[in-house]
N, CA, C and O atoms as CSV, one atom per row, in Angstrom:
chain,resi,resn,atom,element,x,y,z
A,1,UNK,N,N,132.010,148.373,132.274
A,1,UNK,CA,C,131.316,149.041,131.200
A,1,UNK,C,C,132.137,148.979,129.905
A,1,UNK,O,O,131.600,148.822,128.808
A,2,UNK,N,N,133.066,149.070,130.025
A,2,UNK,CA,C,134.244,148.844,128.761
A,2,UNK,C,C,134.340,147.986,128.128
A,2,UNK,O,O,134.406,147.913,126.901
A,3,UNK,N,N,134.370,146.836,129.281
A,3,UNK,CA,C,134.579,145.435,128.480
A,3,UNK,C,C,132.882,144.962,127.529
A,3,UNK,O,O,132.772,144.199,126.569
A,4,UNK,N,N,132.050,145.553,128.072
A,4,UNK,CA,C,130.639,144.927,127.674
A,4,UNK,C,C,130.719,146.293,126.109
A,4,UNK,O,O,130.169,145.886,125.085
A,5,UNK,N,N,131.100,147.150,126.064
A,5,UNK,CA,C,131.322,147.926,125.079
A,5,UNK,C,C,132.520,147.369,124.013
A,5,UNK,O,O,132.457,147.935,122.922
A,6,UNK,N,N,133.301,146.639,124.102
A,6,UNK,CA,C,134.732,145.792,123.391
A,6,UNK,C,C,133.889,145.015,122.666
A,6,UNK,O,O,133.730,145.081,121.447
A,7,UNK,N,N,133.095,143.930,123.778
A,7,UNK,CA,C,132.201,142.599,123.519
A,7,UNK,C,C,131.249,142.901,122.419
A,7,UNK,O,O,130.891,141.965,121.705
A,8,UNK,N,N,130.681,144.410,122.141
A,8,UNK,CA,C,129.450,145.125,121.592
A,8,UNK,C,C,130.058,145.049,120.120
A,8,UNK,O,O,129.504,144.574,119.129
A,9,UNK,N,N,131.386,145.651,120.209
A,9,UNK,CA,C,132.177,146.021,118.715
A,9,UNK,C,C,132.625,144.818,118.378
A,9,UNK,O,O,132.257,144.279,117.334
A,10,UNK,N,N,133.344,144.339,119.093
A,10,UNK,CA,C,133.670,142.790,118.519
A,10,UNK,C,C,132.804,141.865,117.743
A,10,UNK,O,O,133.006,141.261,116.689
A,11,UNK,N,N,131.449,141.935,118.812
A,11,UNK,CA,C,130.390,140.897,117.980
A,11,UNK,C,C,129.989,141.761,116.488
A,11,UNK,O,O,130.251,141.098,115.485
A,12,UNK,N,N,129.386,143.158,116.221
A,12,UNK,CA,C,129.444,143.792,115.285
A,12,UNK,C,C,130.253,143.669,114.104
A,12,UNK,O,O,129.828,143.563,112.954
A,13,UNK,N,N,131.408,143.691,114.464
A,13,UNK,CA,C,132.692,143.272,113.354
A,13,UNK,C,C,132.461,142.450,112.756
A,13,UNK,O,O,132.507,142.671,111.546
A,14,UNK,N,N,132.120,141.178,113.156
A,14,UNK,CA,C,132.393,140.001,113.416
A,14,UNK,C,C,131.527,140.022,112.176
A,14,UNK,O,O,131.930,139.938,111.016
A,15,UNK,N,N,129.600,140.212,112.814
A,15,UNK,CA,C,128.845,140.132,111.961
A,15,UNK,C,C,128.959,141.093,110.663
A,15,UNK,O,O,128.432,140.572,109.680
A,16,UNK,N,N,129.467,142.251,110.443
A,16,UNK,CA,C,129.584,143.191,109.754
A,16,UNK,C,C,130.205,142.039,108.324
A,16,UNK,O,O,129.606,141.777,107.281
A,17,UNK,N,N,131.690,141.506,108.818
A,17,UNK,CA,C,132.701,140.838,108.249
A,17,UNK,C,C,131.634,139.395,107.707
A,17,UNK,O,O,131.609,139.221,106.488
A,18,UNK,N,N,130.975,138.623,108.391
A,18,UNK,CA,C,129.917,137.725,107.894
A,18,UNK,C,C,129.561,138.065,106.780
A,18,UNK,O,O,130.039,137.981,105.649
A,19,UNK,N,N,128.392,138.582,107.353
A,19,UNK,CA,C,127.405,139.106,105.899
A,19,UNK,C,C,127.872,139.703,104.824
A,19,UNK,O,O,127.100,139.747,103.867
A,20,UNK,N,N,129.660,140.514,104.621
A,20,UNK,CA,C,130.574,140.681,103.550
A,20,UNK,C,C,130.616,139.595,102.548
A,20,UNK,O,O,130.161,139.487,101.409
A,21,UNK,N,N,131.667,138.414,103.734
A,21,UNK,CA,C,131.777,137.275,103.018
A,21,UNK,C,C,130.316,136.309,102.625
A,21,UNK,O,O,130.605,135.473,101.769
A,22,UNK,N,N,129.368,136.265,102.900
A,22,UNK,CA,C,128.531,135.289,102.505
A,22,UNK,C,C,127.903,136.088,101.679
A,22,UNK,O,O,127.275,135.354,100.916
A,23,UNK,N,N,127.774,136.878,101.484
A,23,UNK,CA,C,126.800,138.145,100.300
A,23,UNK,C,C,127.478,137.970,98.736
A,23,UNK,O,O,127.005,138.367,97.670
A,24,UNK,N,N,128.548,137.354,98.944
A,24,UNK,CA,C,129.916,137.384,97.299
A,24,UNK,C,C,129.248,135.770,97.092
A,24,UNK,O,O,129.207,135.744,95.862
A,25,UNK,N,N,128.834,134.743,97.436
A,25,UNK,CA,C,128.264,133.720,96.863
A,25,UNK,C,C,127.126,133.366,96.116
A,25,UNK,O,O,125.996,133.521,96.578
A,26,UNK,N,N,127.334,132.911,95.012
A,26,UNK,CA,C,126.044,133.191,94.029
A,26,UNK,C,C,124.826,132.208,94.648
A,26,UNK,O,O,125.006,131.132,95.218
A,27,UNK,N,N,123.752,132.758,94.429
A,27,UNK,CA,C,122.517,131.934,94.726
A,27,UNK,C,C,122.384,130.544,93.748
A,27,UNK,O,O,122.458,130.659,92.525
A,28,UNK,N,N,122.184,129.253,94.381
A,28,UNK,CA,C,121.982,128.203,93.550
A,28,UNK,C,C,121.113,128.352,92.396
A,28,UNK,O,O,120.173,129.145,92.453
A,29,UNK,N,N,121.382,127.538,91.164
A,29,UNK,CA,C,120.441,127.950,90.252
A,29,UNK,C,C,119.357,127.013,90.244
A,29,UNK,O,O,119.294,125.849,90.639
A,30,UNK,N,N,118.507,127.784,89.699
A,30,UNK,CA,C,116.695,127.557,89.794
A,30,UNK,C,C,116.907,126.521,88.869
A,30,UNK,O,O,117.508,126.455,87.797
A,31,UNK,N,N,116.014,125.423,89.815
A,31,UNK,CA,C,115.596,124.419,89.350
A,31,UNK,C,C,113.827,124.659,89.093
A,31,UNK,O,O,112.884,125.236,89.633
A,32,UNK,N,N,114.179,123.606,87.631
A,32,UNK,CA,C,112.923,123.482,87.383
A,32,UNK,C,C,111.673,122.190,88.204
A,32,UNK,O,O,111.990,121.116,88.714
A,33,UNK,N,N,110.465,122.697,88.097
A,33,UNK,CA,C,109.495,122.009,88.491
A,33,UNK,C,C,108.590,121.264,86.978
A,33,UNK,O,O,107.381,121.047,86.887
A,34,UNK,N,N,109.420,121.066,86.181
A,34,UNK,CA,C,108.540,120.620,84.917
A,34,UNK,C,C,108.593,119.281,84.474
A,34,UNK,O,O,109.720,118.824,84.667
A,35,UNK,N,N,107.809,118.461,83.948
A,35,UNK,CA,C,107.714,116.799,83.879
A,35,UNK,C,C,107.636,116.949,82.385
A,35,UNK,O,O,106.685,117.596,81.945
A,36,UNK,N,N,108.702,116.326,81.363
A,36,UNK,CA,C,109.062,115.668,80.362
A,36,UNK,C,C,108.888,114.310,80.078
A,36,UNK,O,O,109.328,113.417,80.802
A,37,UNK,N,N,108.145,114.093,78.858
A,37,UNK,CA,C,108.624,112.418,78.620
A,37,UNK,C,C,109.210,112.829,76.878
A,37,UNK,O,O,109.075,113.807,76.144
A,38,UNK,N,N,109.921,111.441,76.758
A,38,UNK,CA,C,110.512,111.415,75.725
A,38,UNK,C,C,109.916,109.546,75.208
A,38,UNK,O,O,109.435,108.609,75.845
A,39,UNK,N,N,110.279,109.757,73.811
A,39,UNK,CA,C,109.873,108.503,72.797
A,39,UNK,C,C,111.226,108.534,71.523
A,39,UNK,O,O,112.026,109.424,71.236
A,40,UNK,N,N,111.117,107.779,71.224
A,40,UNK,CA,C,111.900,107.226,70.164
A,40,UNK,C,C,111.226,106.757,68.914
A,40,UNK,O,O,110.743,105.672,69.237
A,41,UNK,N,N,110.863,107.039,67.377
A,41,UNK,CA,C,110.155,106.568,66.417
A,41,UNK,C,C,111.598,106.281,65.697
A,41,UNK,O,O,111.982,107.162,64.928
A,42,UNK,N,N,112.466,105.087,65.880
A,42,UNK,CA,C,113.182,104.023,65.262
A,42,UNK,C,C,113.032,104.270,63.283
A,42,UNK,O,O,113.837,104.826,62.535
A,43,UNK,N,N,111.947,103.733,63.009
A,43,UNK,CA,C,111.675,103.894,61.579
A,43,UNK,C,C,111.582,104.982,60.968
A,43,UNK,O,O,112.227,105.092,59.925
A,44,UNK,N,N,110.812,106.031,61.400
A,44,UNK,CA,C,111.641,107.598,61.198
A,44,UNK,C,C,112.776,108.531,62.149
A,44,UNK,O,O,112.811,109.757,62.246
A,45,UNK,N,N,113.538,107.675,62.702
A,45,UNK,CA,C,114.411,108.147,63.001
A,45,UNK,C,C,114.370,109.316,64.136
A,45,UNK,O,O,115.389,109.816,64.612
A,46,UNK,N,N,112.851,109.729,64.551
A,46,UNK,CA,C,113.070,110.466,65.182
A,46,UNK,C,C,112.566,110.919,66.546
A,46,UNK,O,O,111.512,110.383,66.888
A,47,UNK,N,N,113.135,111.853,67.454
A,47,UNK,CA,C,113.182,111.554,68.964
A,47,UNK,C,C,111.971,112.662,69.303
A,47,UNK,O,O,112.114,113.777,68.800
A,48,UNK,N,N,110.981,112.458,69.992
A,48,UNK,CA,C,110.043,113.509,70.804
A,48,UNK,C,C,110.199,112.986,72.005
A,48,UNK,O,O,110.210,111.885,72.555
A,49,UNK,N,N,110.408,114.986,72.436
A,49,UNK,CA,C,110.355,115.403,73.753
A,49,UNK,C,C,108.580,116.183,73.902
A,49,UNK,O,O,108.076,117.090,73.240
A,50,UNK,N,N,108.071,115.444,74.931
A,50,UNK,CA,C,107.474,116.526,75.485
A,50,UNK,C,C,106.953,116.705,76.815
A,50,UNK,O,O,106.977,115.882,77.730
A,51,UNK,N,N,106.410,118.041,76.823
A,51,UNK,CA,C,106.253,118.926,77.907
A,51,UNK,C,C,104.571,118.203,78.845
A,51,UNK,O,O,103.426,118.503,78.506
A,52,UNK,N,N,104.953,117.221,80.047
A,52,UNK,CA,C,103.870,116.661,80.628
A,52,UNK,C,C,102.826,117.361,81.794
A,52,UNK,O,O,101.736,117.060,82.280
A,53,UNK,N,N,103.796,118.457,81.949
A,53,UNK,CA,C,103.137,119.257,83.179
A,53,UNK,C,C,104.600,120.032,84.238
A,53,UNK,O,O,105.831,120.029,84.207
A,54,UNK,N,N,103.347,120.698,85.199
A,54,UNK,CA,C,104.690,121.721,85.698
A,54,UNK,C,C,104.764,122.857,85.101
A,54,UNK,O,O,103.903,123.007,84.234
A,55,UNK,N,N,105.685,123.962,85.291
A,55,UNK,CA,C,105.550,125.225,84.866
A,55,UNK,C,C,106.844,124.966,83.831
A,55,UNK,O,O,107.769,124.165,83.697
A,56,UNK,N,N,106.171,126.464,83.028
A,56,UNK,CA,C,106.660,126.415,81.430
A,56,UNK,C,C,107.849,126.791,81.751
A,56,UNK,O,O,108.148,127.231,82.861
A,57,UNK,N,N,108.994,126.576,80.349
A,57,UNK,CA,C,110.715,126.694,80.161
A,57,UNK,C,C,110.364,127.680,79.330
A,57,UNK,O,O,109.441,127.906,78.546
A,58,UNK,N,N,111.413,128.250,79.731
A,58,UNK,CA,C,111.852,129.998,79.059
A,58,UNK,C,C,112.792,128.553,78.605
A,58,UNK,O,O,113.369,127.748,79.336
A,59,UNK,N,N,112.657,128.612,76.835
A,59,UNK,CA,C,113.949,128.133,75.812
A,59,UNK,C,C,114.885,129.455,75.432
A,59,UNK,O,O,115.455,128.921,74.480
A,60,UNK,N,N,115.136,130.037,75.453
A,60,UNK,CA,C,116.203,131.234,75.090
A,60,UNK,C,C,117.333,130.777,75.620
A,60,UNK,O,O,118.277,131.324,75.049
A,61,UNK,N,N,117.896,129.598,76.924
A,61,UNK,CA,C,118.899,130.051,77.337
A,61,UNK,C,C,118.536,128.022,77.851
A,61,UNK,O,O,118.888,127.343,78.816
A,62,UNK,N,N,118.125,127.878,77.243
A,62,UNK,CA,C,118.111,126.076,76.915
A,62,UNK,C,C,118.832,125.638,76.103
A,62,UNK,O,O,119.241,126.310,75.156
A,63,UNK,N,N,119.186,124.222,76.341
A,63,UNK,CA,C,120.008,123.349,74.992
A,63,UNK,C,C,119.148,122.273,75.180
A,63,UNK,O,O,118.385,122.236,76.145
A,64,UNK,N,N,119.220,121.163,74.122
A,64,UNK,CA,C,118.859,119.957,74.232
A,64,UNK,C,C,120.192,119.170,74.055
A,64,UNK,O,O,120.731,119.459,72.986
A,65,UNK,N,N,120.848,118.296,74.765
A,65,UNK,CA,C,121.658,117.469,74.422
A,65,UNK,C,C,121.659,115.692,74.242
A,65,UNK,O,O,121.331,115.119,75.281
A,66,UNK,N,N,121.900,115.017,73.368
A,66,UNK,CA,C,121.344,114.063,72.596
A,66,UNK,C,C,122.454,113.106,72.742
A,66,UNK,O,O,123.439,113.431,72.079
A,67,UNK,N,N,122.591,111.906,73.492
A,67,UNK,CA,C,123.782,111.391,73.875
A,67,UNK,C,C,123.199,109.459,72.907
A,67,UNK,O,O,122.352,108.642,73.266
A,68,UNK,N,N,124.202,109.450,71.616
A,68,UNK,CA,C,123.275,108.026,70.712
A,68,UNK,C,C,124.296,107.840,70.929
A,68,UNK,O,O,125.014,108.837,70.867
A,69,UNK,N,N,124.946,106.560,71.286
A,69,UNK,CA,C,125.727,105.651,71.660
A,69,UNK,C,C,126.789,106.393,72.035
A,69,UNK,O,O,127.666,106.188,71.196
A,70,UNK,N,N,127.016,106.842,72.524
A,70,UNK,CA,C,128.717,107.692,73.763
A,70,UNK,C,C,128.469,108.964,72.689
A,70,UNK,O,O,128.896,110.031,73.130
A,71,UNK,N,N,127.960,109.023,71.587
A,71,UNK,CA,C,128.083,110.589,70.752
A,71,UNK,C,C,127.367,111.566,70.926
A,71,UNK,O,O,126.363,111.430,70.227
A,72,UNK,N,N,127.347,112.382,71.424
A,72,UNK,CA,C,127.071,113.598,72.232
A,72,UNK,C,C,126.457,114.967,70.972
A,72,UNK,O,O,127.205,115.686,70.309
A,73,UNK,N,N,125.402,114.980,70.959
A,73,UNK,CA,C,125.174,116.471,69.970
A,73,UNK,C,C,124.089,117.100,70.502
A,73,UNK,O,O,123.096,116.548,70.977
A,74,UNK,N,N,124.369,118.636,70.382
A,74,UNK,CA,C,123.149,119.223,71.284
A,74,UNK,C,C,122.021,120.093,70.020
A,74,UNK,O,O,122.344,120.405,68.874
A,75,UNK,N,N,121.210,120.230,70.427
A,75,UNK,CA,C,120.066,120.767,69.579
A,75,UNK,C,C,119.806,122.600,70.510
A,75,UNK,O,O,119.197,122.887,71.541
A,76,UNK,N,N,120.621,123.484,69.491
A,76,UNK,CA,C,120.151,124.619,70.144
A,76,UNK,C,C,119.246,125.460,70.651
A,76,UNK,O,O,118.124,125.115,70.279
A,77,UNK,N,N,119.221,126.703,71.545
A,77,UNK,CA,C,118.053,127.018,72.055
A,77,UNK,C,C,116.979,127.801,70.584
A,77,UNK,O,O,115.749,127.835,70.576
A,78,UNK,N,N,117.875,128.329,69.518
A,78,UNK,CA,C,117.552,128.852,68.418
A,78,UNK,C,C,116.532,127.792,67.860
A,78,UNK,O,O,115.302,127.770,67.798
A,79,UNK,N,N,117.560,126.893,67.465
A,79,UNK,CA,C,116.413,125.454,66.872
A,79,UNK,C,C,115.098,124.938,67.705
A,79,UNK,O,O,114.060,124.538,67.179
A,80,UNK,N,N,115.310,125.012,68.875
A,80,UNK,CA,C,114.001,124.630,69.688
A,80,UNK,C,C,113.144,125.965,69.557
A,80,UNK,O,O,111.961,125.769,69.278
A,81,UNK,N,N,113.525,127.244,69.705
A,81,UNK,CA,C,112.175,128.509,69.579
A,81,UNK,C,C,111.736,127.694,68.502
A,81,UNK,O,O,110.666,127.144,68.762
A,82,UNK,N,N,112.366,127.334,66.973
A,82,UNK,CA,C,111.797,127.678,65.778
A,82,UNK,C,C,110.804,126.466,65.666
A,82,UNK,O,O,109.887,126.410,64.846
A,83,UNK,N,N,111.102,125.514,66.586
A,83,UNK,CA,C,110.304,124.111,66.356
A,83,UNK,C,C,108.672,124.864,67.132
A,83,UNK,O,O,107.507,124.729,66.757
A,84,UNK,N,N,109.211,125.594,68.225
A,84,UNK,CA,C,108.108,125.975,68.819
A,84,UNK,C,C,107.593,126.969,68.239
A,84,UNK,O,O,106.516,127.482,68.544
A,85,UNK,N,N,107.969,127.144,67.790
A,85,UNK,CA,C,107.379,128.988,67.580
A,85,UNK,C,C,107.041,129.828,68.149
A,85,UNK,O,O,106.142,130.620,67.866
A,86,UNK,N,N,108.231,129.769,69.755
A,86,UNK,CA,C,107.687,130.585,70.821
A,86,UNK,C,C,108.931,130.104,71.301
A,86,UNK,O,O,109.606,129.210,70.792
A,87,UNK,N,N,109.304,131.078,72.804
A,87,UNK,CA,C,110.207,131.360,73.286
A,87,UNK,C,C,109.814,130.210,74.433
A,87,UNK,O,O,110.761,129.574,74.894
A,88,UNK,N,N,108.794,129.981,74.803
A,88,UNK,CA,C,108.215,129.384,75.657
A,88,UNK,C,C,107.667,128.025,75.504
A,88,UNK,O,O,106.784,127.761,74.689
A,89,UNK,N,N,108.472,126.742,76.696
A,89,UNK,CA,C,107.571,125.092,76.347
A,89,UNK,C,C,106.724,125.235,77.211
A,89,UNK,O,O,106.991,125.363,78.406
A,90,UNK,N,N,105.789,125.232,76.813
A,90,UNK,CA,C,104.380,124.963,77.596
A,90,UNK,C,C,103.735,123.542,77.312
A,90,UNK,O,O,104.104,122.779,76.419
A,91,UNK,N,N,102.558,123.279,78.351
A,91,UNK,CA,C,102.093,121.620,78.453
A,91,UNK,C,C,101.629,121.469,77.142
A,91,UNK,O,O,100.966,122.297,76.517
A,92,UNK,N,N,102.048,120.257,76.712
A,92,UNK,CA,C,101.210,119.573,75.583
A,92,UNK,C,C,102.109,119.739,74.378
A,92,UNK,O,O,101.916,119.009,73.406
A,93,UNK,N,N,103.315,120.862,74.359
A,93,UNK,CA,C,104.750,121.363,73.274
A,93,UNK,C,C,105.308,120.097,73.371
A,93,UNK,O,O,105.683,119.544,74.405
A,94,UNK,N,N,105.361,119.445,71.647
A,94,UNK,CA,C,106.231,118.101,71.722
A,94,UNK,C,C,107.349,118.768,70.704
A,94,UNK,O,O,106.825,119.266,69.707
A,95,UNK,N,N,108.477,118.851,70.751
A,95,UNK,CA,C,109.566,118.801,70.151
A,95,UNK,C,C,110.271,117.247,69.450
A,95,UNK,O,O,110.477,116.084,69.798
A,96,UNK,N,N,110.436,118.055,68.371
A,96,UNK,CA,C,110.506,116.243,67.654
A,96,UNK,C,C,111.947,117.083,66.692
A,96,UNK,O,O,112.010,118.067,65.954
A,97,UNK,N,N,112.866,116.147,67.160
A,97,UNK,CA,C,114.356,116.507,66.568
A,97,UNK,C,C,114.335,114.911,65.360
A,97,UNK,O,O,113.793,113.825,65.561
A,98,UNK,N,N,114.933,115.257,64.472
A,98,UNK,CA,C,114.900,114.454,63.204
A,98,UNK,C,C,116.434,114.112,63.453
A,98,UNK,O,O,117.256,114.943,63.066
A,99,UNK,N,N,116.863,112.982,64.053
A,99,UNK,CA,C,118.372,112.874,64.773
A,99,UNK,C,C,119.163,112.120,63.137
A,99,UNK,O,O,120.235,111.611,63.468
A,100,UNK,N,N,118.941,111.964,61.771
A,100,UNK,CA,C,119.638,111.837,60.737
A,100,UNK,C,C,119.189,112.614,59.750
A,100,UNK,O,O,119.398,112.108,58.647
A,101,UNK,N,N,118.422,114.093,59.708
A,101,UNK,CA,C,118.420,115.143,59.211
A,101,UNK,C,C,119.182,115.892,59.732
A,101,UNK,O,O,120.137,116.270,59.053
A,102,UNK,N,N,119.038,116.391,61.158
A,102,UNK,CA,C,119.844,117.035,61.814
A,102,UNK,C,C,121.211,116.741,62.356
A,102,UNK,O,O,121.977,117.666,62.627
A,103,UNK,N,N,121.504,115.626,62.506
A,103,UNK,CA,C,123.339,115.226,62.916
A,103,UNK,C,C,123.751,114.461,62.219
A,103,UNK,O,O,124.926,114.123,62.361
A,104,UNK,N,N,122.921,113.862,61.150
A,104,UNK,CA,C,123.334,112.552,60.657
A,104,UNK,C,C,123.666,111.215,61.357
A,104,UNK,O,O,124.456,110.383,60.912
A,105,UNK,N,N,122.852,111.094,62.692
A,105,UNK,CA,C,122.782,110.357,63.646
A,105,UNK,C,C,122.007,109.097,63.181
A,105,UNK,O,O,121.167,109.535,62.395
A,106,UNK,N,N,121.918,108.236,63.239
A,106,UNK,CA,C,120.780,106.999,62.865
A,106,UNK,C,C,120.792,106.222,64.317
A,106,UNK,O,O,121.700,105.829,65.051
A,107,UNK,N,N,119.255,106.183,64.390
A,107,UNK,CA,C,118.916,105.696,65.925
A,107,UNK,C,C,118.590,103.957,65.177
A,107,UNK,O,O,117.958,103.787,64.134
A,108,UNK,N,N,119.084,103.055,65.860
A,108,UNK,CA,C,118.806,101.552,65.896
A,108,UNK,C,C,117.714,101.207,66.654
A,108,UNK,O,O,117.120,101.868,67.506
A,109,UNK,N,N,117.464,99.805,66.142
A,109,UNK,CA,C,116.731,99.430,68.234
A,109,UNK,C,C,117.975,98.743,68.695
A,109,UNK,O,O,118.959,98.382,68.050
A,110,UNK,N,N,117.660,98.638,70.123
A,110,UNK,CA,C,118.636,98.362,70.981
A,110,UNK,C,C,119.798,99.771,71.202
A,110,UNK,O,O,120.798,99.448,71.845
A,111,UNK,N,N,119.766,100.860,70.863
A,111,UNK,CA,C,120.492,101.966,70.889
A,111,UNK,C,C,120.142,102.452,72.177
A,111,UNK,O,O,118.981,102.597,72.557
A,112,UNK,N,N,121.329,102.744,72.955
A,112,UNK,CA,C,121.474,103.376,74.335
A,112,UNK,C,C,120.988,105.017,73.512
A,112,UNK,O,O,121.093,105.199,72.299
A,113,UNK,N,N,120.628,105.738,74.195
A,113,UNK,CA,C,119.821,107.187,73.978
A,113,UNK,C,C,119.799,107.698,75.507
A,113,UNK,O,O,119.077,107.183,76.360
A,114,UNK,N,N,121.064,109.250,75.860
A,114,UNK,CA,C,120.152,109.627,76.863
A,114,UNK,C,C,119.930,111.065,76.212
A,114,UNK,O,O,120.521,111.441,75.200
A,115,UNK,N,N,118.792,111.990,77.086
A,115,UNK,CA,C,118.178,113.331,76.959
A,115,UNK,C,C,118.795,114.015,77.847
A,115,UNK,O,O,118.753,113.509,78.968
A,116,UNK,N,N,119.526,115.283,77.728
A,116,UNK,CA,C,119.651,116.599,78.704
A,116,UNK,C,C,119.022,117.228,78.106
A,116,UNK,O,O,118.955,117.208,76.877
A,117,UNK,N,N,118.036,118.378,79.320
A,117,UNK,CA,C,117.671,119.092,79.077
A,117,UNK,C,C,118.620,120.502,80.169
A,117,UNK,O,O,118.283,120.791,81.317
A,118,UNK,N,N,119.736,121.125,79.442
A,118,UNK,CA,C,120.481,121.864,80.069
A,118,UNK,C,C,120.324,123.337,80.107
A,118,UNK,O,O,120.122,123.901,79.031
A,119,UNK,N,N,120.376,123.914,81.001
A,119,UNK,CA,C,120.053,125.651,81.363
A,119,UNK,C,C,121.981,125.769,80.852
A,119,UNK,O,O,123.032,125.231,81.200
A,120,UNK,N,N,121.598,126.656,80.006
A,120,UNK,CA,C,122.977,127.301,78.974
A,120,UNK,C,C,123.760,128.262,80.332
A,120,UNK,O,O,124.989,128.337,80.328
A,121,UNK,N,N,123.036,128.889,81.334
A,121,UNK,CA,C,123.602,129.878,81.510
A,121,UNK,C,C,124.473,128.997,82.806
A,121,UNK,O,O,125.692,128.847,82.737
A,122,UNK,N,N,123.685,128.482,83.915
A,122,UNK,CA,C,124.291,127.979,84.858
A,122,UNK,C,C,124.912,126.450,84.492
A,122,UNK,O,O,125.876,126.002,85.113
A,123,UNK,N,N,124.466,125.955,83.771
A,123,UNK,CA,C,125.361,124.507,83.033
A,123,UNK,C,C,124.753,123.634,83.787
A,123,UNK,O,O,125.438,122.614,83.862
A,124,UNK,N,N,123.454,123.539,84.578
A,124,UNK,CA,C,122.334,122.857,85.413
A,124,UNK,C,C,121.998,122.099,84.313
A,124,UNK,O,O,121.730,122.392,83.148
A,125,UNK,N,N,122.081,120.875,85.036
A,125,UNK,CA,C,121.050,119.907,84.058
A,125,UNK,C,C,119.264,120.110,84.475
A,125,UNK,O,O,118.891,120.132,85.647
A,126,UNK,N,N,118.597,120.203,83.651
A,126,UNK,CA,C,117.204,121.031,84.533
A,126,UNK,C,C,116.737,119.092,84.454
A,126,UNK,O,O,116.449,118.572,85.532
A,127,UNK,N,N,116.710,118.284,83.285
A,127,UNK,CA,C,116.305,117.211,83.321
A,127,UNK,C,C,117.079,116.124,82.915
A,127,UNK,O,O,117.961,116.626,82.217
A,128,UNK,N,N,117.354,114.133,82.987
A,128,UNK,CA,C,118.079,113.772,82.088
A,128,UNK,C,C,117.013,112.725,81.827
A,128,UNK,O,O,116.550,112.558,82.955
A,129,UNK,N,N,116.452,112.044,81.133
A,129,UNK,CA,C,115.741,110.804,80.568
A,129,UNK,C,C,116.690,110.399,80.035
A,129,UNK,O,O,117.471,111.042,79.334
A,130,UNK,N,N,116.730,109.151,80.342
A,130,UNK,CA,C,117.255,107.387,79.465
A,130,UNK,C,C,116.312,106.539,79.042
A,130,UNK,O,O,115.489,106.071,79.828
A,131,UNK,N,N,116.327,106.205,77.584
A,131,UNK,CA,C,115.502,105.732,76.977
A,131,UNK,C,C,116.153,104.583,76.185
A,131,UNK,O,O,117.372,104.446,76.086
A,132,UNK,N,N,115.093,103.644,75.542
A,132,UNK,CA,C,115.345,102.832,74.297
A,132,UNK,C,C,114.421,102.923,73.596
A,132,UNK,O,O,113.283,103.192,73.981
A,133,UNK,N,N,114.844,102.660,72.172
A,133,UNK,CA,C,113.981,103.117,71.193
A,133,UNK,C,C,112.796,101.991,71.340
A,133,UNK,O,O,112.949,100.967,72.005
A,134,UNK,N,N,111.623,102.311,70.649
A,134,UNK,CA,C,109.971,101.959,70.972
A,134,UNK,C,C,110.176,101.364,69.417
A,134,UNK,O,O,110.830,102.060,68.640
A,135,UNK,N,N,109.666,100.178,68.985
A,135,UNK,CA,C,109.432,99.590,67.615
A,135,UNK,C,C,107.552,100.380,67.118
A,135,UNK,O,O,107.032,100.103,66.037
């Protein structure tokens, strides 16, 4: 009777001590279910993103990051509300960044171009498109 009472506390512990340690690990971050395409307008210089389907992005805690030949510049979550005029990308929201108004970037043809679309808080890439510019 003792020993099946030892065996009782032991396994208890055991699990007690489990569910301690695995309870302190953060939950993976939420991925999105949303379909983006992106374009390139070369002669005006400038890049649209948009929103193809899938459920909408909370932008508050979004970046856009803009990678023109190895140079890296991100378009904030501030600048994307104001393009939208909403906190929220919903289907059919095209975001159009002016990449030599805004960075002084000049897109070529033949220019390597990739897109992040990055969650600020967990540092998740939610999307990446690679593109070349469209004549």
């Amino acid at each position: 009777m003792g020993e099946a009472l030892l065996t009782g506390i032991v396994v208890l512990m055991l699990g007690a001590m489990g569910l301690f340690i695995f309870s302190n690990f953060e939950s993976p971050p939420k991925s999105s279910n949303s379909d983006l395409d992106c374009w390139i307008n070369t002669s005006s210089e400038t890049l649209y993103i948009r929103h193809c389907g899938g459920e909408n992005l909370d932008v508050r805690d979004m970046d856009i990051v803009v990678n023109i030949r190895g140079d890296k510049r991100t378009y904030i979550s501030e600048n994307i509300s104001a393009v939208l005029g909403d906190s929220h990308w919903e289907l059919g929201d095209i975001i159009e960044i002016n990449t030599t108004g805004t960075w002084g970037s000049q897109i070529s043809e033949g220019d390597s171009v990739e897109v992040y679309i990055v969650d600020k808080l967990s540092k998740h890439v939610i999307q990446k498109i690679s593109l070349s510019p469209a004549l």
